[in-house]
N, C-alpha and C positions, 0 to 999 in steps of 0.2 A: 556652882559655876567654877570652873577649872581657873588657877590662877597663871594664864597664860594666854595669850593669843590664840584664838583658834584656827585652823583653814578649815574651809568646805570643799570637798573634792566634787563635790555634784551638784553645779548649779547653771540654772538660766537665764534669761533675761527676756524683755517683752513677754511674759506669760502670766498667767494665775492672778490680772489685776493689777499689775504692776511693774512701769517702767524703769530704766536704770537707777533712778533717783528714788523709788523705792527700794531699790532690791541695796544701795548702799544705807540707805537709812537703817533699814533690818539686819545688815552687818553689823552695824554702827552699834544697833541696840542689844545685842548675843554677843557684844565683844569678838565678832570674827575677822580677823586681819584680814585675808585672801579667801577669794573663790573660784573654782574652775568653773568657764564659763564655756558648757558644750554646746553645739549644733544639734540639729535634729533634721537631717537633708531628705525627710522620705516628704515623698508628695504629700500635699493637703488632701488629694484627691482621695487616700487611701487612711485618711482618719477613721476613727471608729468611735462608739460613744460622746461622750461630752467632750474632746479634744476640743473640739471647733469652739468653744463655749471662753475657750483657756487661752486660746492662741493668736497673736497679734495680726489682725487681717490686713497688714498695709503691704506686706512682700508680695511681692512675685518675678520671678527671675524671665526673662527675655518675654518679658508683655503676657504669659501664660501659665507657664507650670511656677505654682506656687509651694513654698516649701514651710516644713514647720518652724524650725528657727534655721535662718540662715545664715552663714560666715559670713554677710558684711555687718549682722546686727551683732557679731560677737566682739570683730575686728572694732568698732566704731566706739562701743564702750571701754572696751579693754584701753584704746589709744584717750579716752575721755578721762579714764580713772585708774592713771597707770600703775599703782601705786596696791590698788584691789583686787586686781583680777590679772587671772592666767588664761589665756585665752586656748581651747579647743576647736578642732574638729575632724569631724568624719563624712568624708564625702561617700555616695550612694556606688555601693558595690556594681551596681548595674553597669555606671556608667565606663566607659573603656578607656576614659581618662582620669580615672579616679584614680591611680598611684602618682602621674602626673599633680593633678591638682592638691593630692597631701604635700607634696612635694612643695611645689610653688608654697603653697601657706607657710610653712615652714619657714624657707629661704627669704618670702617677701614679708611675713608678717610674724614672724618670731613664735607661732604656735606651738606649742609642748607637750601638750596630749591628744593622741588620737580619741576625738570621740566629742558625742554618744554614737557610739553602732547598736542604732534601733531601727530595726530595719522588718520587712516581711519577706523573710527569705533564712535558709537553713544557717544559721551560724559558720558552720563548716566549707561553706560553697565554696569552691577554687577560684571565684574572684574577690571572696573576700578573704581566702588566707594570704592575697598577692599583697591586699594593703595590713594584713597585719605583719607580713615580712618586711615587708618595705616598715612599715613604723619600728619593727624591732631594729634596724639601721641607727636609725634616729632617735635609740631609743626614748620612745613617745610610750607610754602606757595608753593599752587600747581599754577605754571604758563601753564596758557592754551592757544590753538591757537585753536579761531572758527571759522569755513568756513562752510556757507551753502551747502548742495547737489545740489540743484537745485536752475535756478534763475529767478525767475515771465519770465513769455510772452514777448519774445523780438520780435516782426514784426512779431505774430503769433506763433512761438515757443517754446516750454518750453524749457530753454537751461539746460542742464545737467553740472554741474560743475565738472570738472575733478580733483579741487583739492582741494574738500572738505575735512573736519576735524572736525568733534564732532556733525555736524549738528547744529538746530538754538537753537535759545534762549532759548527753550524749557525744549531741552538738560542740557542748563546750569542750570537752576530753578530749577527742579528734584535735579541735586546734589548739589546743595545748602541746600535744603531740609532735604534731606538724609544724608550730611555731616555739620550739623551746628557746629562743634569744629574746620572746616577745614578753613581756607583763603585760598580764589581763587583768582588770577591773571589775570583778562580777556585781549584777545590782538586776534588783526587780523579784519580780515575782517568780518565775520560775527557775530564776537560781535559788530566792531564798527555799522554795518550797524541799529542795534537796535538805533542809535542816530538820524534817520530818521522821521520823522510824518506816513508815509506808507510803511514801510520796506518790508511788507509784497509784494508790487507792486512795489519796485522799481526795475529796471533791470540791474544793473549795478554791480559789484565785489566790487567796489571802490566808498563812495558817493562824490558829487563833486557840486559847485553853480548851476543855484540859488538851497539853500536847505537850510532849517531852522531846530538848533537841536532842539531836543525833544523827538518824539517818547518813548518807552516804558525804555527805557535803566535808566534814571532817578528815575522811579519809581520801577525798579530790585533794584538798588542804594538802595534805602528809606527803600525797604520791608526786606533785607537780608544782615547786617552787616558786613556779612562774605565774602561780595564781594569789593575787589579792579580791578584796571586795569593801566595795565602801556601803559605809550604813545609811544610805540615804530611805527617804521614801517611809509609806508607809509598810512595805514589805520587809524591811529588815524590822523595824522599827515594834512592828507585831511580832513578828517573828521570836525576838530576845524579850517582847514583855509577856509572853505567853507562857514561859519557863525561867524565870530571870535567876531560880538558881545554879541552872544549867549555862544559862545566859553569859553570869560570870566566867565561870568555868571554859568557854567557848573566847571572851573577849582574851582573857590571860595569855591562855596557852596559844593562840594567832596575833598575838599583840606586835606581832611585826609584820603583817599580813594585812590589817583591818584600817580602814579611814572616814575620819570624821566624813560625813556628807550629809544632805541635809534632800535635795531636788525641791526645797520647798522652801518656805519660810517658817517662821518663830523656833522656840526653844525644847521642843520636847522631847527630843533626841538629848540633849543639853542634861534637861533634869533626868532623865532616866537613867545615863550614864553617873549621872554624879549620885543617885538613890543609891547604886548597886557597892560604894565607896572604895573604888578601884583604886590597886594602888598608883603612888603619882605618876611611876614613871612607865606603867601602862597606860593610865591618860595622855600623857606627853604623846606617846607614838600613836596613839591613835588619831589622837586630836590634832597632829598636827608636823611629827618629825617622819613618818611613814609617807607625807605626801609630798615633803621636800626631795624626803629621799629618791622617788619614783622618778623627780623631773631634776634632778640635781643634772644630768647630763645632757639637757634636750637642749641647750641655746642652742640655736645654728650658728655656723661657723664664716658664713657669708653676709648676713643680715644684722641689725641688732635685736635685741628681744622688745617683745611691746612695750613691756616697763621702761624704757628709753624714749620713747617715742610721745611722751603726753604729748595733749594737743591743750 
């Protein structure tokens, strides 16, 4: 255990079993100061797998289209517990008020980070580089979740992924590009899978032993300064324990680049970084001065921030 306060840059609320009053007890118990608390605005309609299993059934926005985690359950906690949480969000690229409504959150509710942008649609689309321009304004770090559409030849078949989000890497280098004022937040599965040697061929959602990192994801790192990524989930999380002595090697040399995150709950993120015996003052920035640093500029300038605001 780091002797320091931690933050979590990747976190929710009403999910996974448990309400705000767990979700601070389990900070309480990891020692984690602060957590961002994202949205998730894509319809329930277009869940996939076990989502629905995970996710608080009491929303629904104007009497029908129900959303997965919505900004008044981020809003509501964040002003309950102002003291723990940074409050996020990212409204649904589709909609043609969606720079409009980043905006509003911001001004009315002191929001800091764009995000999560988990969405089913190309990363790159031209409505959604409009709100990560507009966030680089503000500067807000946009937190993304990549999943491939499809996944290489598994026993002869191309498998089709049901629950894809932004498509591959591709995706994200365009808006990199496109958005150089903006910081991006990579996270999930198919950004981690970029830490592979053949990503392109490997078949799996999840990478996992024997597997050595590398692949291309390092050199995204090098070329585009505008990109960070938090370790949340179980895709980063495999990902560094499937080669941990590479693993090291990767946290060092990005250690101004990399953020504690967790999308879940308990400590195993926790123990694994502390197994690999980093030094302190790449624990410090990961755990915790890399995601100050991201939102050091986001208060709005008309509003107060939530932290002002307990109820």
């Amino acid at each position: 255990m780091p002797d320091f306060p931690l933050i979590d840059s990747h976190q929710h609320v009403f999910w996974n079993g448990r309400d705000d009053y767990g979700l601070v007890a389990d900070l309480d118990e990891h020692r984690i100061e602060k957590a961002w608390l994202l949205t998730w605005d894509e319809p329930k309609s277009e869940a996939t797998g076990t989502y629905m299993q995970r996710m608080d059934p009491r929303h629904k926005l104007n009497g029908s289209v129900e959303t997965m985690i919505p900004l008044h359950n981020i809003i509501d906690v964040a002003r309950r517990f102002p003291d723990r949480f940074i409050a996020g969000y990212c409204p649904h690229p589709m909609d043609p008020h969606a720079v409009d409504k980043l905006q509003a959150a911001v001004d009315i509710h002191g929001v800091q980070v764009c995000g999560e942008w988990k969405f089913t649609m190309m990363f790159d689309d031209p409505r959604c580089l409009e709100i990560y321009r507009y966030a680089g304004t503000r500067n807000l770090p946009v937190v993304l979740h990549l999943d491939v559409a499809y996944l290489p030849p598994n026993g002869g078949a191309f498998v089709g992924h049901g629950q894809w989000k932004g498509g591959g890497i591709d995706t994200l280098i365009r808006a990199l590009e496109a958005c150089p004022d903006t910081n991006f937040i990579g996270h999930a599965p198919g950004f981690w899978r970029e830490m592979a040697a053949d990503a392109d061929n490997y078949p799996e959602q999840y990478l996992k032993p024997p597997m050595k990192i590398g692949g291309r994801l390092p050199d995204v790192f090098d070329t585009y300064p505008n990109l960070y990524a938090d370790l949340s989930a179980g895709s980063a999380l495999k990902t560094l324990m499937a080669d941990p002595e590479n693993a090291y090697a990767f946290l060092t040399r990005f250690e101004d680049r990399l953020l504690f995150a967790r999308d879940y709950y308990g400590g195993e993120l926790i123990a694994f970084l502390d197994s690999l015996n980093l030094p302190d003052s790449t624990w410090r920035k990961i755990g915790r001065e890399n995601a100050e640093k991201l939102i050091a500029n986001t208060a709005p300038p008309n509003s107060a921030p939530l932290r002002k605001l307990g109820l």
